[in-house]
Every structure is written in structure tokens, then in C-alpha cells.
C-alpha positions as CSV (number, residue, x, y, z in Angstrom):
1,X,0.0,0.0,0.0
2,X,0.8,3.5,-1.1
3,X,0.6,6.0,2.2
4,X,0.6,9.6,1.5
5,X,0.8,12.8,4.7
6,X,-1.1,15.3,3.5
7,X,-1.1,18.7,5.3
8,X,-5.2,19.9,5.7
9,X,-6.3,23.3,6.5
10,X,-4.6,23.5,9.8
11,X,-1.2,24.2,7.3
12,X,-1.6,28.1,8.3
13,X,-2.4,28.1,11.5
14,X,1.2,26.1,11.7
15,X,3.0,29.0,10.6
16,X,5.8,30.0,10.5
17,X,6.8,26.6,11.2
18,X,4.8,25.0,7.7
19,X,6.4,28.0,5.5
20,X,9.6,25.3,5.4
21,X,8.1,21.9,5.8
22,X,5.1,19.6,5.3
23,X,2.8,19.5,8.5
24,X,4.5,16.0,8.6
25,X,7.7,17.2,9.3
26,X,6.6,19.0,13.0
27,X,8.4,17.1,16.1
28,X,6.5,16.8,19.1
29,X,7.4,14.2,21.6
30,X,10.3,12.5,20.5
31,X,9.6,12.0,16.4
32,X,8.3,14.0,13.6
33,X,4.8,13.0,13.1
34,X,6.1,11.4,9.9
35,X,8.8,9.3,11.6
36,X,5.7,8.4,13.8
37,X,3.5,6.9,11.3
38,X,6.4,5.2,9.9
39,X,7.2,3.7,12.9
40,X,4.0,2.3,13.0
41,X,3.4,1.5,9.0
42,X,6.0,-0.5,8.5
43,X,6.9,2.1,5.0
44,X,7.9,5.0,4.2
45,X,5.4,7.8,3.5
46,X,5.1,10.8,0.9
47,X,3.5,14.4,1.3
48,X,1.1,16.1,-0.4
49,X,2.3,20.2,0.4
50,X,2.6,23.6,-0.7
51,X,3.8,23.6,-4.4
52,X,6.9,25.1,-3.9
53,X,8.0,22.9,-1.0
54,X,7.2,19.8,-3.5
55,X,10.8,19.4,-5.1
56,X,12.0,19.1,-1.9
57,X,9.3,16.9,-0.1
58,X,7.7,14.9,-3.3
59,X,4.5,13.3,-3.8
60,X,4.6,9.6,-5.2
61,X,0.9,8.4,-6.2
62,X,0.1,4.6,-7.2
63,X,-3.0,3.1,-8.6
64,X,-4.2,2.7,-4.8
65,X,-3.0,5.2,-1.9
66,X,-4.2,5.7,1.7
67,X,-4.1,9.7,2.4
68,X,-3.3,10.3,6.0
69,X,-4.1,13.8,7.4
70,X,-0.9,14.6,9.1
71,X,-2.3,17.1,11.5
72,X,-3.4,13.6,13.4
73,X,-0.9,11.4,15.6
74,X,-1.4,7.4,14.9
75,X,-2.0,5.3,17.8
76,X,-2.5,1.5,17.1
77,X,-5.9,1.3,17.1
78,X,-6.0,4.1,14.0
79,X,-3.9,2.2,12.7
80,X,-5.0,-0.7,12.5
81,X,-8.1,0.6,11.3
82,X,-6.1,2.4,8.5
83,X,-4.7,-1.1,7.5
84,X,-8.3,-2.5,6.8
85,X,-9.4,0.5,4.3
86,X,-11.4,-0.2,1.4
87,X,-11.7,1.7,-1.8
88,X,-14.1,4.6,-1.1
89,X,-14.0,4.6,2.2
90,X,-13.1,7.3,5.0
91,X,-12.2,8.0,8.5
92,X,-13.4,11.0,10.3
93,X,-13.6,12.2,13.9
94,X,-15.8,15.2,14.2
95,X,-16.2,15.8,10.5
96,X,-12.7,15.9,10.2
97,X,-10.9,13.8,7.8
98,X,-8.1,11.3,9.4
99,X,-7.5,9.1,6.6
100,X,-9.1,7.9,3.1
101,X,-8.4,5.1,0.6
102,X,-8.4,6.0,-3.2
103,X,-7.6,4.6,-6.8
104,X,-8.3,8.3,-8.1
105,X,-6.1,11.1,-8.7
106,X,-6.0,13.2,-5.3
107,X,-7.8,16.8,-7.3
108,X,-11.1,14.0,-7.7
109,X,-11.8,13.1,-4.5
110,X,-15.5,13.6,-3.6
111,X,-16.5,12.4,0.1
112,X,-20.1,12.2,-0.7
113,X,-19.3,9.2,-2.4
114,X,-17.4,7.4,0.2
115,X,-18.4,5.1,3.0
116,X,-17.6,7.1,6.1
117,X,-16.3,5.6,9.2
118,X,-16.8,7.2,12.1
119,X,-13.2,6.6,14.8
120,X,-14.3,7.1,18.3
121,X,-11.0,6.5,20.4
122,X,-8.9,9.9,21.6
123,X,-6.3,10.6,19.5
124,X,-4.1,13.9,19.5
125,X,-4.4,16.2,16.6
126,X,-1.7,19.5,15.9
127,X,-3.7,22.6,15.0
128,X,-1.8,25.4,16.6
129,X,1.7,26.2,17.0
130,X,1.0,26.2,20.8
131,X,-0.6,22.7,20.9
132,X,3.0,21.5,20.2
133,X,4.3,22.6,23.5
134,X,0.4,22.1,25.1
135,X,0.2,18.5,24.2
136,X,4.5,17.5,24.3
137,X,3.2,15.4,27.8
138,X,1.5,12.9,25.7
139,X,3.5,12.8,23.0
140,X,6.4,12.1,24.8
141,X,5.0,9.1,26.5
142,X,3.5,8.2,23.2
143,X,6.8,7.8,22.0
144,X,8.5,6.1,24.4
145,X,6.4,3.3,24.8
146,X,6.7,3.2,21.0
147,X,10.3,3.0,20.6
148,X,11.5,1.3,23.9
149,X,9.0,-1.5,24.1
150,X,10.8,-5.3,24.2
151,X,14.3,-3.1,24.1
152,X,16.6,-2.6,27.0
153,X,18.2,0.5,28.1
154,X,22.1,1.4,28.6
155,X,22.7,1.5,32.1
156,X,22.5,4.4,34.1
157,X,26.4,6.3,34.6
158,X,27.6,5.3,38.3
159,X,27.4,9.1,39.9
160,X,24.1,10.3,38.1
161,X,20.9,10.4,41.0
162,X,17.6,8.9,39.8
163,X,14.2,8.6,40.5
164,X,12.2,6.4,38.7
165,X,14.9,4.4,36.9
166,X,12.5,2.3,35.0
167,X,11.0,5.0,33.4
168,X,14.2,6.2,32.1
169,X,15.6,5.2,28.7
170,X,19.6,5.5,27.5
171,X,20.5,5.1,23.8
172,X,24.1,3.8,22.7
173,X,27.0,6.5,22.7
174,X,25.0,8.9,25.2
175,X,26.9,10.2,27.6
176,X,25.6,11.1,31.6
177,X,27.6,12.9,34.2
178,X,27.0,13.6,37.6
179,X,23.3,14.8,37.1
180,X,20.0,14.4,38.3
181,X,17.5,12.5,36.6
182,X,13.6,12.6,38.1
183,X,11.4,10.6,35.8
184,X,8.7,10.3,38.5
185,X,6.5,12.5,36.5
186,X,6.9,11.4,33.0
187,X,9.8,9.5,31.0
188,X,13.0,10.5,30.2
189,X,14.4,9.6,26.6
190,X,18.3,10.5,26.7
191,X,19.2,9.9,22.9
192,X,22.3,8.2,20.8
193,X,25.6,9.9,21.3
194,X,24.0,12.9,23.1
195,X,25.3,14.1,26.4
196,X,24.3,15.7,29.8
197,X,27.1,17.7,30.7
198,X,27.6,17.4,35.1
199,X,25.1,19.6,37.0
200,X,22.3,18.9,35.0
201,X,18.9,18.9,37.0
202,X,16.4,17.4,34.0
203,X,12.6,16.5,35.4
204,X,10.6,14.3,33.0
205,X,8.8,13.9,30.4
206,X,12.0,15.1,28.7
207,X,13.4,14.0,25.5
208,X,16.7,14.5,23.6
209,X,18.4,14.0,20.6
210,X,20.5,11.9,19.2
211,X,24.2,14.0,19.3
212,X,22.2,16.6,21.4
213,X,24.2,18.0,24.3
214,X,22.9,19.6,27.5
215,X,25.1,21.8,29.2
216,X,27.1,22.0,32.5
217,X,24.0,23.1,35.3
218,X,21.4,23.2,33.1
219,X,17.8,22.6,34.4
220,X,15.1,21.4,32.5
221,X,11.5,21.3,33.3
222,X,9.0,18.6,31.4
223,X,7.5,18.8,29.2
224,X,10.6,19.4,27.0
225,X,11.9,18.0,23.9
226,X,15.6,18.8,22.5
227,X,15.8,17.3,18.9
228,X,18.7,16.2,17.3
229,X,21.6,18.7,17.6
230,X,21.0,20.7,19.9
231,X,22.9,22.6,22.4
232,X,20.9,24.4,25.3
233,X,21.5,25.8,28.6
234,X,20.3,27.6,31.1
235,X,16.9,27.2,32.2
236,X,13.5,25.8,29.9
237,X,10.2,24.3,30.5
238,X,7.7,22.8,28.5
239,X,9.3,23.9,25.3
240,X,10.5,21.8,22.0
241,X,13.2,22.9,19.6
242,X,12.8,20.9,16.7
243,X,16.8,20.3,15.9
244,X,19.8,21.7,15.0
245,X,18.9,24.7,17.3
246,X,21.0,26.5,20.2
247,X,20.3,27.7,23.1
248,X,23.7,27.3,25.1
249,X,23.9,29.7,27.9
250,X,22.0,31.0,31.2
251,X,18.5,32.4,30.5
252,X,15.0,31.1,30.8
253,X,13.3,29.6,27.9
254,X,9.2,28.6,28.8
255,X,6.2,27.2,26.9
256,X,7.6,27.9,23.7
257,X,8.6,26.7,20.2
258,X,11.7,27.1,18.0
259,X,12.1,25.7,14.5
260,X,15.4,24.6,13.1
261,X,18.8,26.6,13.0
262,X,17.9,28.9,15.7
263,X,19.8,30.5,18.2
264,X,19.0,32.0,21.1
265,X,22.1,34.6,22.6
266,X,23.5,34.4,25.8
267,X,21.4,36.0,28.9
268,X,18.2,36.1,26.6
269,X,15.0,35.5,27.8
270,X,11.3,35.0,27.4
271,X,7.8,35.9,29.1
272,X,5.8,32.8,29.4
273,X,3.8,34.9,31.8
274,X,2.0,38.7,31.8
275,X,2.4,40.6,34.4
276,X,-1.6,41.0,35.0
277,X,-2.1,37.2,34.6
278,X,-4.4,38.1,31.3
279,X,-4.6,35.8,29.0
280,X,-2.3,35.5,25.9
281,X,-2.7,37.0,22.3
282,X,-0.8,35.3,19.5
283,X,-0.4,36.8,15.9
284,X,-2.4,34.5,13.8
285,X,-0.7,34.5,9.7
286,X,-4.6,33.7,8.3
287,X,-6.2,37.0,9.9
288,X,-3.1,39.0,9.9
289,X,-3.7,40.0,13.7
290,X,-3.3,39.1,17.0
291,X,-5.9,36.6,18.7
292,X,-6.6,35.3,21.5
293,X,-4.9,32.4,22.4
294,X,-7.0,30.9,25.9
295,X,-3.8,30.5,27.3
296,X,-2.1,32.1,30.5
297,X,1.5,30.7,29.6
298,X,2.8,31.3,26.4
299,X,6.3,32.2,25.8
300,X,8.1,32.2,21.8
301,X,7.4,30.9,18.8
302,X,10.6,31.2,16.4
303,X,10.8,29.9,12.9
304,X,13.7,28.5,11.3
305,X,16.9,30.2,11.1
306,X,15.8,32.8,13.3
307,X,18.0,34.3,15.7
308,X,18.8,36.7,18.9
309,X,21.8,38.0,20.4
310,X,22.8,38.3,23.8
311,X,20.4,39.8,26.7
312,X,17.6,39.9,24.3
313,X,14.0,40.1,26.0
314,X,11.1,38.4,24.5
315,X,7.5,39.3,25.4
316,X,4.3,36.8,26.3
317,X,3.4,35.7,23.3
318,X,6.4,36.5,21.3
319,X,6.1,35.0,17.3
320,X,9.3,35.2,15.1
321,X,9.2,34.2,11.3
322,X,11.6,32.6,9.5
323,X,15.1,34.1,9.0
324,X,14.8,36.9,11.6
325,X,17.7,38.2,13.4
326,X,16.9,40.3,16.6
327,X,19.4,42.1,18.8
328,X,19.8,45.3,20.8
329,X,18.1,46.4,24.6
330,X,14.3,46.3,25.1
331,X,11.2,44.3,24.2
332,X,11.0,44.0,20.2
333,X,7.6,43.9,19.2
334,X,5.1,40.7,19.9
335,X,5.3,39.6,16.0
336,X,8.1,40.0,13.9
337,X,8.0,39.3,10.2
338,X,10.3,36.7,8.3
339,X,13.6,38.3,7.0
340,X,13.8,40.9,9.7
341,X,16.9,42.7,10.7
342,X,16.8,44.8,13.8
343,X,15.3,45.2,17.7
344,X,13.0,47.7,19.5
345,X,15.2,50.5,17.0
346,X,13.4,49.3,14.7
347,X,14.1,46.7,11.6
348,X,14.9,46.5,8.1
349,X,14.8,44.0,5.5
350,X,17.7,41.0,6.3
351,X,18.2,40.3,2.6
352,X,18.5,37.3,1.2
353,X,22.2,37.6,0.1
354,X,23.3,37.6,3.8
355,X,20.9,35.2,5.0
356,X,22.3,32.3,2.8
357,X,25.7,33.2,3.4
358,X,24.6,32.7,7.2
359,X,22.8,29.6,6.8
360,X,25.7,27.8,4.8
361,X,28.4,28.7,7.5
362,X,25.6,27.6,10.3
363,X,25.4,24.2,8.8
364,X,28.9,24.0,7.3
365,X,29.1,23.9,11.7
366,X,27.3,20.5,11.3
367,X,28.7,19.4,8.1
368,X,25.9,19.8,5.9
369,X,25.4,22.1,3.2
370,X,22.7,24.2,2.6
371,X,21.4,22.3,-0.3
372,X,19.7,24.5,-3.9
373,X,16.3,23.3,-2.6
374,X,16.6,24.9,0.3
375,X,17.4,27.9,-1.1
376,X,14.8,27.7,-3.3
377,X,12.4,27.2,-0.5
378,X,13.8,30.1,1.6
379,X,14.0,32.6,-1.9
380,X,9.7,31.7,-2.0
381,X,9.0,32.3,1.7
382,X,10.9,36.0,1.6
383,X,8.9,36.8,-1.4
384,X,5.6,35.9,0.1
385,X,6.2,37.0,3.6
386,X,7.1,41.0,1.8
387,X,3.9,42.0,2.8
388,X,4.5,41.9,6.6
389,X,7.7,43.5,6.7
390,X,8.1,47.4,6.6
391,X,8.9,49.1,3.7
């Protein structure tokens, strides 16, 4: 069987994080939501996207193909029921589409004609940027009963303190030194070849990357993911950085979200919190304003290759784009456009010159290039993101 992610109309509401990947490609928990379902299909998956993210995340359709809405996390049961999918028929939960078998072209699907069938279990489903910190609990413990089940851990470093031990799992290569581990409210995933540098005080459900590193004295707060290649420091709760992101010295990071390539400078900080205890507006990218989110803790949402430099201060409710670097004394602004340059001064257009010739030393760092796709990708999302910056 053919199985194909496709992103749904919760793409925008993902921003900035969808303007340089399929909905597929989020992490929350321990995996991307792709690597999920593949864990649990048994194949590899393709993604129906944006256009101009299609050369670099392609689309393969066979005579017969399952469409999975990638907004949705698989659990067994879905998909088990995914497995027995007859031509013309559907899945929905609350007249949302989870997942559909066809034999026609994916522009000629009409549901009126299909067999609906209705899935009644709980399952978690992405639609804001903030339900990736909100709901990182349960997808951490998702995922470690996924990938640890039948296997056996690494033992635990003589000199680290534990509590909990059996809820704790060590990868191969990963390195532990005198810190503290408390998995007594949620597990603790500790990834291939990454390290926890000595002082560390990490409370679960935490998760990091393989050949992630967490530094001397850090503490971490669940429920917190580092992905792969990451460096942080410091103090964070309830946050996820999605990979290849920094944030290596003292400063608090809280109920936030940062793409790939990020960096957050020494001494920065963020708001999780208002000072009046109001609730927290967030800029939304569909109604090009600020809503309300429902939410008393809400700290930064960063896109990728975004960056601050030292002592920066971020606001409640704080949303970068992609490709903005922020610097300089004060609050910045609550949203700030993709390709920004600039602080509470004021900013100007980072053009895109400078922001490749960033990028490829940044990943040169990690021995990878910035490949012409990526480019590509990052050339569409400065055009269409013009309209938010200032002239």
C-alpha cells in the first residue's frame, strides 16, 4: 500500500513553522509526526504540500494510496483501522478527515461518495503552534512506549541520581555525568551519542536527541523536547526545539517553540507569563492579527533560522518568522516578520544575500550544506512573507 501525509487546513495556523516543511515534518514528543506513522506502518510515507515545497518533499501516487491527514498522531488502534481501508472509504472524527483510501487522482476526491467511518478513540491532533508545547506530555510518553518496548536500556552512569529508573531510557554513545534525573512524572528519553554535561537537573517527560548535548547546570522542566543537535542551557520548560537549534547559555526559555537553525544569545530571555495574569494573544498568519490564544502561559514561537543575540528580552506571546535576526536592549515587538533585521530601534529588510551566506556557514558547523532546494524554499518564503515587513 501506497501512504501519503497530507497537510489539511490546519497548514496556516502552523506557521511559520509550515512556511519550510510539510505538516509531517513537525516534532512533538520524540519523532516527527512522519517518523511516527512510519514507525508504526512498517513504510515509508510521501507528502502532499505547498507547491513550492514539493521538489524538496515529493509526492509519489500509485494506482491505490491511503491519504493520511498529518495534523493527526497514529496510535494503534488508528492504525490498525487504517490497515483494513477499502476503496471509497473514509475516517473521520468530528467531521474531520483522518484518513481515506483512493484509486483516483487526489484533485477527484469527492466524500459524498465514500463510506464514512466514524473513529471514536482519543487521539491527538496538531492545530496550533501552541498545541506542540500544550500537548508535548503525551506525546512524549507516546513515543517512548513506542520506541522502547521489548528493548533494553544502557545502564545508568555510576554518579548520576535517579528517581524512577524504569522510566528512564539510555540510547548507545549517550553520555551522563554527575546529574540528576527525576522521571517520577513522565519518562526520560536520553538519545544516541547525546550528552548531559555534570550539574544537569532534568525533570521528566523530557526527551533529547541523538548527538544533542545539554550543558554544565542546566535545568530542565517537562515537558521538554531537544531534537537532534541541539545545544541548550540555562533554564526551559515545557518547550520543544525541533533540531539543530541552540540555546547554550543562562536564561529562561518557557512554553515555547523554536524551528530549526535557531539560536537564542547568551542572557536572553522569554515571558511565558504577563504581568496581569491576562490571557495571551498570539499573531495569527490567516487574519493577519493578534488573537486570542486561551492560554495564561505562552512564551516564543521562532521559525527557522531565526536568531537573537545576547540579553535579548522576549514578550508573552512572542512569534518570530523565519530568517529573523533580533538584537539590541528592550522588548522587540510581539510579531516579527520573516527576514527581519533589527530590535526595538526598529528593523529593516535581512536580505537574502546575507541570510544564505549565514545559513551555509551555520550548517557548514554540522557538516551539511545548505542544499539549492533549500534555497529555493527560503527565496519563495521572503517573497511571500514582503507584505509583513516594513517598507
Amino acid at each position: 500500500m501506497n501512504y501519503i501525509l497530507f497537510d489539511s487546513d490546519v497548514r496556516n495556523s502552523l506557521l511559520p513553522f509550515t512556511y519550510t516543511r510539510p505538516v509531517a515534518d513537525i516534532r512533538i514528543g520524540i519523532l516527527t509526526i512522519r517518523e511516527k506513522w512510519e514507525f508504526f506502518l512498517g513504510f515509508t510515507t510521501t507528502t502532499i504540500t505547498e507547491e513550492y515545497l514539493e521538489d524538496k518533499y515529493p509526492m509519489v501516487e500509485l494506482e491505490n494510496n491511503i491519504l493520511i491527514n498529518a495534523s493527526f498522531l497514529p496510535t494503534q488502534n488508528l492504525v490498525n483501522q487504517i490497515r483494513k481501508l477499502s476503496k471509497n472509504q473514509a475516517i473521520f472524527q468530528d467531521d474531520q478527515i483522518i484518513a481515506f483510501f483512493t484509486s483516483d487522482t487526489q484533485e477527484n476526491v469527492d466524500f459524498d461518495s465514500y463510506e464514512q467511518i466514524e473513529f471514536l478513540d482519543d487521539l491527538i491532533q496538531i492545530k496550533q503552534t501552541t498545541d506542540i508545547f500544550l500537548l508535548n506530555d503525551k506525546a512524549i510518553q507516546a513515543d517512548f512506549n513506542l520506541i522502547t518496548k521489548g528493548r533494553v536500556s544502557e545502564p545508568i552512569p555510576e554518579g548520576v541520581h535517579v528517581v524512577d529508573k524504569e522510566n528512564i531510557f539510555i540510547e548507545k554513545g549517550a553520555s551522563i555525568t554527575f546529574s540528576s534525573l527525576n522521571a517520577s512524572k513522565g519518562p526520560i528519553y536520553i538519545g544516541k551519542d547525546s550528552e548531559i554535561m555534570e550539574g544537569s537537573l532534568v525533570r521528566g517527560p523530557f526527551a533529547l536527541g541523538e548527538n544533542s548535548i545539554l550543558k554544565m547546570g542546566a535545568k530542565v522542566y517537562g515537558a521538554t523536547t531537544l531534537g537532534p543537535y541541539c545545544k541548550v542551557g540555562g533554564e526551559i520548560n515545557n518547550s520543544v526545539l525541533f533540531g539543530y537549534s541552540s540555546k547554550g547559555h543562562e536564561g529562561f526559555l518557557g512554553n515555547s517553540v523554536l524551528g530549526e537553525w535557531c539560536n537564542i544569545g547568551a542572557d536572553s530571555n522569554t515571558s511565558n507569563l504577563k504581568n496581569n495574569y491576562a490571557e495571551v494573544k498570539l499573531w495569527n498568519y490567516d487574519d493577519e492579527r493578534f488573537i486570542n490564544t486561551g492560554l495564561q502561559f505562552c512564551g516564543l514561537i521562532m521559525g527557522d533560522h531565526s536568531k537573537c543575540g545576547i540579553n535579548t528580552m522576549f514578550n508573552t506571546g512572542t512569534v518570530i518568522g523565519v530568517s529573523a535576526n533580533i538584537f539590541g536592549a528592550g522588548f522587540p515587538r510581539n510579531f516579527i516578520p520573516s527576514f527581519s533585521w533589527g530590535g526595538v530601534a526598529g528593523f529593516t529588510t535581512y536580505h537574502m544575500n546575507k541570510v544564505i551566506e549565514v545559513a551555509k556557514v551555520v550548517m557548514k558547523r554540522r557538516a551539511l550544506e545548505l542544499s539549492q532546494l533549500d534555497k529555493n524554499i527560503l527565496q519563495h518564503v521572503f517573497e511571500t512573507t514582503s507584505k509583513f515587513r516594513t517598507k
